[in-house]
PATIVEX-253374 format. One line per field, with one value per residue (C-alpha): x, y, z; residue in one letter; residue number from 1. Coordinates in steps of 0.5 Angstrom, whole numbers, padded with zeros to 4 digits, always signed. Layout:
BEGIN
u <- c(X, ...)
v <- c(Y, ...)
w <- c(Z, ...)
r <- c(A, ...)
k <- c(NUM, ...)
END
This chain:
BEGIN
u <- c(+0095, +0096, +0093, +0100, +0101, +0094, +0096, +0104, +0099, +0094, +0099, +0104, +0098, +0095, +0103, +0103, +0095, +0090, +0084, +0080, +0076, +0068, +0067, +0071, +0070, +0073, +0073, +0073, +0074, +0075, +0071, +0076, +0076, +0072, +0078, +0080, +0074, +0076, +0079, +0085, +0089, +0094, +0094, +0099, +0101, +0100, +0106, +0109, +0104, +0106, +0103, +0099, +0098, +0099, +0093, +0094, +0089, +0088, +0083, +0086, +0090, +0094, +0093, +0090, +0087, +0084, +0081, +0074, +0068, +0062, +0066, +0066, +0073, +0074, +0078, +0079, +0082, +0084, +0083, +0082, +0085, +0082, +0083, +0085, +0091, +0094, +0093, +0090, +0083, +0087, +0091, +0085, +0080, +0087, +0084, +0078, +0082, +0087, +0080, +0077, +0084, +0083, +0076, +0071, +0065, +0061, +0064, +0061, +0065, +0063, +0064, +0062, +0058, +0055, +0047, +0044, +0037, +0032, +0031, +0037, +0041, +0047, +0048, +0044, +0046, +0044, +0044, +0046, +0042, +0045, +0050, +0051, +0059, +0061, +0069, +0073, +0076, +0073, +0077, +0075, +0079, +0084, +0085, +0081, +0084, +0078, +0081, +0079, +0072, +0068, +0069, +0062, +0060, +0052, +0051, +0044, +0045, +0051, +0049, +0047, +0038, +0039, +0044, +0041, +0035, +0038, +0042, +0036, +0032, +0038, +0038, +0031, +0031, +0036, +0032, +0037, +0035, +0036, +0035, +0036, +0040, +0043, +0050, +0055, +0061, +0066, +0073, +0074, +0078, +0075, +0068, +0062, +0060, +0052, +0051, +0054, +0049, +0045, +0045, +0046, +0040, +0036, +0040, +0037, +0043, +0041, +0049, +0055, +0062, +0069, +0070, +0067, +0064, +0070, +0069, +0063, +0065, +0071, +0067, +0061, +0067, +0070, +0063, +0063, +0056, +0057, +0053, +0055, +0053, +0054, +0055, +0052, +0057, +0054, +0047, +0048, +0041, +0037, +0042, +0041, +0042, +0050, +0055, +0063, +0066, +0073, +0075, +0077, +0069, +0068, +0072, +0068, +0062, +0064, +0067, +0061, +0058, +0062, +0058, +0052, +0056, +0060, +0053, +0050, +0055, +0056, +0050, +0050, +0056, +0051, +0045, +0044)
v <- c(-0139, -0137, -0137, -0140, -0145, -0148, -0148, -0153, -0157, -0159, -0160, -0164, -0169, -0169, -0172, -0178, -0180, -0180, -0179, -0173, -0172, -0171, -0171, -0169, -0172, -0170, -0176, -0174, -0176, -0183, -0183, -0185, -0193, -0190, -0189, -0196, -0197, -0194, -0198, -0193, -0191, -0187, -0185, -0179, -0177, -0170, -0168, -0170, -0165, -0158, -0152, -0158, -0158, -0165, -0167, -0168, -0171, -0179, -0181, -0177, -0182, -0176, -0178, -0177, -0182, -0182, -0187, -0190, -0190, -0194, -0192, -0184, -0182, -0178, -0175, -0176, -0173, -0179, -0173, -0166, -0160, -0155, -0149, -0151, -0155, -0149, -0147, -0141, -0141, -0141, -0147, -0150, -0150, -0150, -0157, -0155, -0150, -0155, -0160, -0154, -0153, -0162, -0160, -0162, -0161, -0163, -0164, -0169, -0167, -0172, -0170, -0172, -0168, -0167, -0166, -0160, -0163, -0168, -0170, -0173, -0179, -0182, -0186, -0182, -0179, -0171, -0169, -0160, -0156, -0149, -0147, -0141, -0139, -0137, -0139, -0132, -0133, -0133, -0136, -0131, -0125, -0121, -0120, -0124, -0126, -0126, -0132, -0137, -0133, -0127, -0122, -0122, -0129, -0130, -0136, -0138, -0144, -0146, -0153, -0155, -0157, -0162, -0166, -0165, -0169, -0174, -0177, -0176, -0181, -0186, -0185, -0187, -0192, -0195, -0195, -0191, -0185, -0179, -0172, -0165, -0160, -0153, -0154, -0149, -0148, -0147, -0146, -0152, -0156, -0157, -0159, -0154, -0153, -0155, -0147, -0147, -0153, -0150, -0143, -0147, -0150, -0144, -0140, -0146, -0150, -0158, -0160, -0158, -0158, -0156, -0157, -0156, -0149, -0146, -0151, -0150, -0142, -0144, -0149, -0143, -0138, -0142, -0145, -0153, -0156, -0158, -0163, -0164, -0171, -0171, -0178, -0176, -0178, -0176, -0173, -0166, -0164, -0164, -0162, -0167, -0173, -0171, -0174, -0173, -0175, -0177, -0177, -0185, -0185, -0180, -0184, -0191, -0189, -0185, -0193, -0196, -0191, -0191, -0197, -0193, -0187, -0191, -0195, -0187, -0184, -0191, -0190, -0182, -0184, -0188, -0184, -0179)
w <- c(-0003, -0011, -0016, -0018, -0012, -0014, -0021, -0018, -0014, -0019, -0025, -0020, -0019, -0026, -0028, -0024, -0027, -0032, -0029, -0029, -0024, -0025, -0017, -0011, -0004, +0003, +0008, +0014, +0023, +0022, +0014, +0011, +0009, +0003, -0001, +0000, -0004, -0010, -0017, -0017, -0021, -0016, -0009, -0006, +0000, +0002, +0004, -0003, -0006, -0007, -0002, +0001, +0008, +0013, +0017, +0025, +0027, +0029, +0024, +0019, +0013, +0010, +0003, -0004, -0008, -0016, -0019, -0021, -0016, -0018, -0025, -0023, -0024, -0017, -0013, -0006, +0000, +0006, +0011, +0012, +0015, +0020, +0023, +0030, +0027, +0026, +0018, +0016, +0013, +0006, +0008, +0010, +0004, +0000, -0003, -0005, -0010, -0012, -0014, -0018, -0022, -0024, -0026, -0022, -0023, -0015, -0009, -0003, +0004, +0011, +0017, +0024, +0029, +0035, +0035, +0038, +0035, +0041, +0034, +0032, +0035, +0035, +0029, +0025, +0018, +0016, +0010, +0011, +0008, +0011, +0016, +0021, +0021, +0029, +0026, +0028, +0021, +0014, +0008, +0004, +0008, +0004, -0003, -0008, -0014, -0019, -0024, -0017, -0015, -0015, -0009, -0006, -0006, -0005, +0000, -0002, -0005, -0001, +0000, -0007, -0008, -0013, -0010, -0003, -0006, -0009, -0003, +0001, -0003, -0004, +0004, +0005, -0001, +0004, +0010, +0013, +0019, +0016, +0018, +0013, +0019, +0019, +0022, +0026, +0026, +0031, +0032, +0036, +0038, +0045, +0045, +0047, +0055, +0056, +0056, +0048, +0046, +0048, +0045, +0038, +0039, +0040, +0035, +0030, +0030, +0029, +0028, +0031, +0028, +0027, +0020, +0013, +0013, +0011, +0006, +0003, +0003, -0002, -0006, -0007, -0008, -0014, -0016, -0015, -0012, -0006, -0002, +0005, +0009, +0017, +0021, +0029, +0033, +0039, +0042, +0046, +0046, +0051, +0057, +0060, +0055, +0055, +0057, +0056, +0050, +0048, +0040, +0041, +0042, +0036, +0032, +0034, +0032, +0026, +0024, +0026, +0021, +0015, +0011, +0010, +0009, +0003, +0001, +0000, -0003, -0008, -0010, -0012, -0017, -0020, -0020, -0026)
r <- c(X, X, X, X, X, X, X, X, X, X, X, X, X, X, X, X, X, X, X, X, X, X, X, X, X, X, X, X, X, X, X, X, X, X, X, X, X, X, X, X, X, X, X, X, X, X, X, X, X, X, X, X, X, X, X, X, X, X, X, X, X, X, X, X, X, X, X, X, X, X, X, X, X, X, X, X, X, X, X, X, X, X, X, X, X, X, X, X, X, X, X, X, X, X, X, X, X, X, X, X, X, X, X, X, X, X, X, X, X, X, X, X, X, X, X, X, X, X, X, X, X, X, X, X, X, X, X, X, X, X, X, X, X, X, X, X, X, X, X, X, X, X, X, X, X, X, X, X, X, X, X, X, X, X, X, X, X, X, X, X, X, X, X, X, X, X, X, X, X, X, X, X, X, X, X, X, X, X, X, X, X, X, X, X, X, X, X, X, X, X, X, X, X, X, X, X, X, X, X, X, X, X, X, X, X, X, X, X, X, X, X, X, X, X, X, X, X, X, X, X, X, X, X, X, X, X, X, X, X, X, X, X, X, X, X, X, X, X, X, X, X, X, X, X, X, X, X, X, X, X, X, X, X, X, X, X, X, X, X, X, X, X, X, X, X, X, X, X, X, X, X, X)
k <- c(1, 2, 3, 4, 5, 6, 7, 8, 9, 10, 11, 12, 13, 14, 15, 16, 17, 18, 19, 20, 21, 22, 23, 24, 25, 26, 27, 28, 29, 30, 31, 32, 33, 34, 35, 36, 37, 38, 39, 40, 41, 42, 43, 44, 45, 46, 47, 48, 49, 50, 51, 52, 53, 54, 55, 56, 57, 58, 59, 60, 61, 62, 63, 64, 65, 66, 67, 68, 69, 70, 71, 72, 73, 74, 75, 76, 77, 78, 79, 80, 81, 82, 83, 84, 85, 86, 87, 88, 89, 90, 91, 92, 93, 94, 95, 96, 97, 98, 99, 100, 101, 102, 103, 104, 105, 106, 107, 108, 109, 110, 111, 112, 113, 114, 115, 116, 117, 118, 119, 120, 121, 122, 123, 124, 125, 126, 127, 128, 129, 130, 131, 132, 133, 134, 135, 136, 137, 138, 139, 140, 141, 142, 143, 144, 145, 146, 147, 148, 149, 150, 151, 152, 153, 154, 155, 156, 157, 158, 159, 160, 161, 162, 163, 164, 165, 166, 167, 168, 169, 170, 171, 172, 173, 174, 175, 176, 177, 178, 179, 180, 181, 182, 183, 184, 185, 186, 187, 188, 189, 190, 191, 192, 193, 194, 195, 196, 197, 198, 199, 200, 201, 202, 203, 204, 205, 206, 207, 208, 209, 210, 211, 212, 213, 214, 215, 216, 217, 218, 219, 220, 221, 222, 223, 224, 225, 226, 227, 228, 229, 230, 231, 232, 233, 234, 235, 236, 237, 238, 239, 240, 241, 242, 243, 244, 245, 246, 247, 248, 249, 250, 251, 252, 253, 254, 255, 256, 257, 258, 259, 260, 261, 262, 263, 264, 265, 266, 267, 268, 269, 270, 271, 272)
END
């Protein structure tokens, strides 16, 4: 994608809203609803913004809404787009690209995931602290356009400190089992044999997942904060604790789940 599909894209939604978004938000497997919590000002579906990829996966609402969070003004993608879909690694973080263009300053992406941590359960909430990249490909490949980022982005802070730490007090305040988790990324979209999970576990993997890796590359590449906060939808660790999980599952929980993620993120908005 370029620097001027980005530039359509973003100029397309800043014509039908006022808002000018302080904050970005990536809602994702059966995470959706926050966006109903929004006062908004508009919502748009993805199909009608230019270059905007489409989501596929049940779950997913497909929109775009901009509004007011807690008096935050916010942008908020209703679903996300991921690399098994089909798209590019470019298509995929595409998004984030255009948020930067509407001046966000920090971003929040939720997701789903599977532990490979005994530690953490299903239901529990994980703030990411770090990530290992096992996707076979890298939004950043190819030329780089030194107007969106540098070519050699550092991924020491991928995951921003700051935020971090202030969710992880909120989470607490509100008496919620919450872990901080490296989380792996892979290709998908079938979930992992026991002999993977328990690789992850053993190469440092907490949290397993399809998404939001390529996300927080681009966002450290275009220079946005990120915070990443996961719901465990199911335990894959120890091996003998597994059990076959469907997506109606996945999506299940994460619903069951949604409330503390939008009671967590609400207070966010509201604590400087």
């Amino acid at each position: 994608m370029t620097f001027d599909q980005i530039q359509e894209a973003a100029e397309y939604i800043q014509s039908l809203t006022d808002v000018r978004p302080e904050y970005g938000i990536i809602l994702g497997t059966g995470l959706s609803n926050l966006a109903d919590h929004l006062l908004k000002q508009c919502e748009i579906d993805y199909r009608d913004i230019p270059h905007f990829p489409v989501s596929t996966v049940k779950g997913h609402k497909g929109k775009l809404a901009l509004g007011w969070l807690e008096g935050t003004p916010v942008v908020v993608m209703a679903g996300r787009f991921h690399y098994y879909e089909g798209y590019s690694m470019q298509q995929v973080v595409f998004p984030i690209r255009v948020m930067k263009a509407l001046g966000v300053e920090k971003l929040i992406i939720t997701n789903v995931s599977g532990s490979t941590n005994a530690q953490i359960e299903a239901g529990d909430i994980a703030l990411i602290k770090d990530h290992i990249n096992l996707m076979p490909e890298n939004p950043l490949r190819g030329f780089n356009d030194d107007r969106i980022g540098v070519r050699f982005p550092d991924m020491m802070n991928a995951y921003d400190g700051g935020l971090r730490k202030k969710a992880l007090a909120i989470a607490r305040r509100l008496q919620f089992r919450v872990h901080e988790a490296v989380y792996v990324g892979l290709q998908g979209p079938n979930l992992e044999t026991p002999a993977e999970y328990r690789f992850l576990h053993l190469i440092g993997g907490d949290l397993v997942g399809m998404s939001t890796v390529p996300e927080v590359i681009a966002a450290k590449h275009s220079g946005i904060p990120a915070l990443a906060i996961s719901i465990v939808s199911n335990k894959c660790y120890p091996i003998e604790e597994i059990n076959e999980t469907t997506l109606e599952e996945v999506v299940a929980l994460a619903n069951a789940a949604e409330p503390k993620l939008t009671a967590l993120i609400k207070e966010l908005m509201v604590t400087k």
